[in-house]
C-alpha positions as CSV (number, residue, x, y, z in Angstrom):
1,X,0.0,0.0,0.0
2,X,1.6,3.8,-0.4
3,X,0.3,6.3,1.5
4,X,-1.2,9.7,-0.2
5,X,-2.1,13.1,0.6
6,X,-4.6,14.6,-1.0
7,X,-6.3,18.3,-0.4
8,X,-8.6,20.3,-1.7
9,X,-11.5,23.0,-1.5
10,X,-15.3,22.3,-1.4
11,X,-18.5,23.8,-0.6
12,X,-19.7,23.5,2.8
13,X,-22.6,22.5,1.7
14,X,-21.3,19.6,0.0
15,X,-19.1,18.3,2.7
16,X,-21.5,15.5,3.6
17,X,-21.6,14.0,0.3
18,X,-17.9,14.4,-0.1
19,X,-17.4,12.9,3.1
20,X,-19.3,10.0,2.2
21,X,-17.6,9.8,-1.7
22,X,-13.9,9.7,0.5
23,X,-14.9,7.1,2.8
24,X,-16.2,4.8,0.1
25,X,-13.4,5.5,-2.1
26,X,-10.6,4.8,0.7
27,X,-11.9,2.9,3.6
28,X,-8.7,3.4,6.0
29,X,-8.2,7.2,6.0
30,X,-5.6,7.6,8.0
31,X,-5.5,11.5,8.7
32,X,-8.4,14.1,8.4
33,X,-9.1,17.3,8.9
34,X,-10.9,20.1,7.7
35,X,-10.9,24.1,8.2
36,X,-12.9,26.9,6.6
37,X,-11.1,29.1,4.2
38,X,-12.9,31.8,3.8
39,X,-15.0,34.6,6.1
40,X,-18.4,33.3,5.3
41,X,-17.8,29.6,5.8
42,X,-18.9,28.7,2.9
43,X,-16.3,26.6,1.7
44,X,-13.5,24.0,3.3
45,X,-10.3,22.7,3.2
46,X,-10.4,19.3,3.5
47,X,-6.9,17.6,4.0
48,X,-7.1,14.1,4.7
49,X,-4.1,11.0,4.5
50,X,-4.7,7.7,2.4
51,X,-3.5,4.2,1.3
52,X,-4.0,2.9,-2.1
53,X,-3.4,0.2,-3.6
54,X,-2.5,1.4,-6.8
55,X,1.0,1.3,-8.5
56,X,0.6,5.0,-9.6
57,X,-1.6,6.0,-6.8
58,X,-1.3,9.9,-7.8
59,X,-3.0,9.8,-11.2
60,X,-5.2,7.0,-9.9
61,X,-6.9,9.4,-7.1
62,X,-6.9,12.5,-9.0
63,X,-9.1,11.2,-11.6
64,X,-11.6,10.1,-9.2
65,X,-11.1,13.1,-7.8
66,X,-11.6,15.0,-10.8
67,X,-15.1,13.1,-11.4
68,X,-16.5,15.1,-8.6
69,X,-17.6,17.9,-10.2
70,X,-17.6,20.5,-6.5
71,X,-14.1,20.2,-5.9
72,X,-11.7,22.9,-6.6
73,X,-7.9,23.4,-6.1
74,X,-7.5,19.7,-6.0
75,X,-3.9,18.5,-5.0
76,X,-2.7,14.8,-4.7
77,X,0.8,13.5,-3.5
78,X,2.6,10.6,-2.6
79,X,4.3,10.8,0.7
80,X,7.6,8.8,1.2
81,X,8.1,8.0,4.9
Protein backbone atom coordinates (compact mmCIF):
# COMPACT_ATOMS: atom_id res chain seq x y z
CA UNK A 1 0.00 0.00 0.00
CA UNK A 2 1.59 3.77 -0.40
CA UNK A 3 0.29 6.28 1.54
CA UNK A 4 -1.19 9.72 -0.25
CA UNK A 5 -2.09 13.14 0.62
CA UNK A 6 -4.63 14.61 -0.96
CA UNK A 7 -6.34 18.33 -0.35
CA UNK A 8 -8.61 20.31 -1.74
CA UNK A 9 -11.52 23.01 -1.54
CA UNK A 10 -15.33 22.30 -1.42
CA UNK A 11 -18.47 23.83 -0.59
CA UNK A 12 -19.71 23.54 2.78
CA UNK A 13 -22.59 22.50 1.75
CA UNK A 14 -21.34 19.56 -0.04
CA UNK A 15 -19.09 18.29 2.69
CA UNK A 16 -21.50 15.54 3.59
CA UNK A 17 -21.62 14.02 0.30
CA UNK A 18 -17.94 14.40 -0.12
CA UNK A 19 -17.37 12.86 3.09
CA UNK A 20 -19.33 9.99 2.24
CA UNK A 21 -17.60 9.76 -1.71
CA UNK A 22 -13.93 9.67 0.49
CA UNK A 23 -14.87 7.09 2.80
CA UNK A 24 -16.25 4.78 0.13
CA UNK A 25 -13.41 5.49 -2.12
CA UNK A 26 -10.58 4.81 0.70
CA UNK A 27 -11.95 2.88 3.58
CA UNK A 28 -8.70 3.38 5.96
CA UNK A 29 -8.17 7.24 6.02
CA UNK A 30 -5.61 7.63 8.03
CA UNK A 31 -5.51 11.54 8.69
CA UNK A 32 -8.37 14.14 8.40
CA UNK A 33 -9.05 17.35 8.86
CA UNK A 34 -10.91 20.09 7.71
CA UNK A 35 -10.86 24.05 8.25
CA UNK A 36 -12.86 26.94 6.59
CA UNK A 37 -11.11 29.10 4.15
CA UNK A 38 -12.91 31.80 3.82
CA UNK A 39 -15.00 34.57 6.08
CA UNK A 40 -18.40 33.33 5.33
CA UNK A 41 -17.84 29.65 5.79
CA UNK A 42 -18.90 28.66 2.89
CA UNK A 43 -16.32 26.62 1.71
CA UNK A 44 -13.47 24.00 3.33
CA UNK A 45 -10.30 22.75 3.16
CA UNK A 46 -10.40 19.34 3.52
CA UNK A 47 -6.89 17.61 4.03
CA UNK A 48 -7.07 14.08 4.65
CA UNK A 49 -4.08 11.04 4.49
CA UNK A 50 -4.65 7.74 2.39
CA UNK A 51 -3.55 4.22 1.32
CA UNK A 52 -3.99 2.95 -2.12
CA UNK A 53 -3.36 0.16 -3.57
CA UNK A 54 -2.49 1.44 -6.84
CA UNK A 55 1.03 1.26 -8.46
CA UNK A 56 0.55 5.05 -9.57
CA UNK A 57 -1.65 6.00 -6.81
CA UNK A 58 -1.25 9.86 -7.75
CA UNK A 59 -3.00 9.76 -11.18
CA UNK A 60 -5.24 6.95 -9.89
CA UNK A 61 -6.90 9.37 -7.08
CA UNK A 62 -6.88 12.49 -8.98
CA UNK A 63 -9.13 11.16 -11.60
CA UNK A 64 -11.65 10.10 -9.21
CA UNK A 65 -11.07 13.14 -7.79
CA UNK A 66 -11.56 15.01 -10.80
CA UNK A 67 -15.07 13.08 -11.44
CA UNK A 68 -16.49 15.07 -8.59
CA UNK A 69 -17.65 17.94 -10.24
CA UNK A 70 -17.63 20.48 -6.54
CA UNK A 71 -14.07 20.24 -5.90
CA UNK A 72 -11.75 22.94 -6.60
CA UNK A 73 -7.88 23.36 -6.08
CA UNK A 74 -7.47 19.72 -5.96
CA UNK A 75 -3.88 18.46 -4.98
CA UNK A 76 -2.68 14.83 -4.74
CA UNK A 77 0.84 13.46 -3.53
CA UNK A 78 2.62 10.62 -2.64
CA UNK A 79 4.29 10.75 0.74
CA UNK A 80 7.62 8.83 1.19
CA UNK A 81 8.11 8.05 4.95
Amino acid sequence: LRKVKISFICKYDDYDEIYKKLVDMFPEIMDYNHKTVDEDGDHLKINAKVFSADKSPVVQIYRKLEEMKNLQSVSVKEIFD
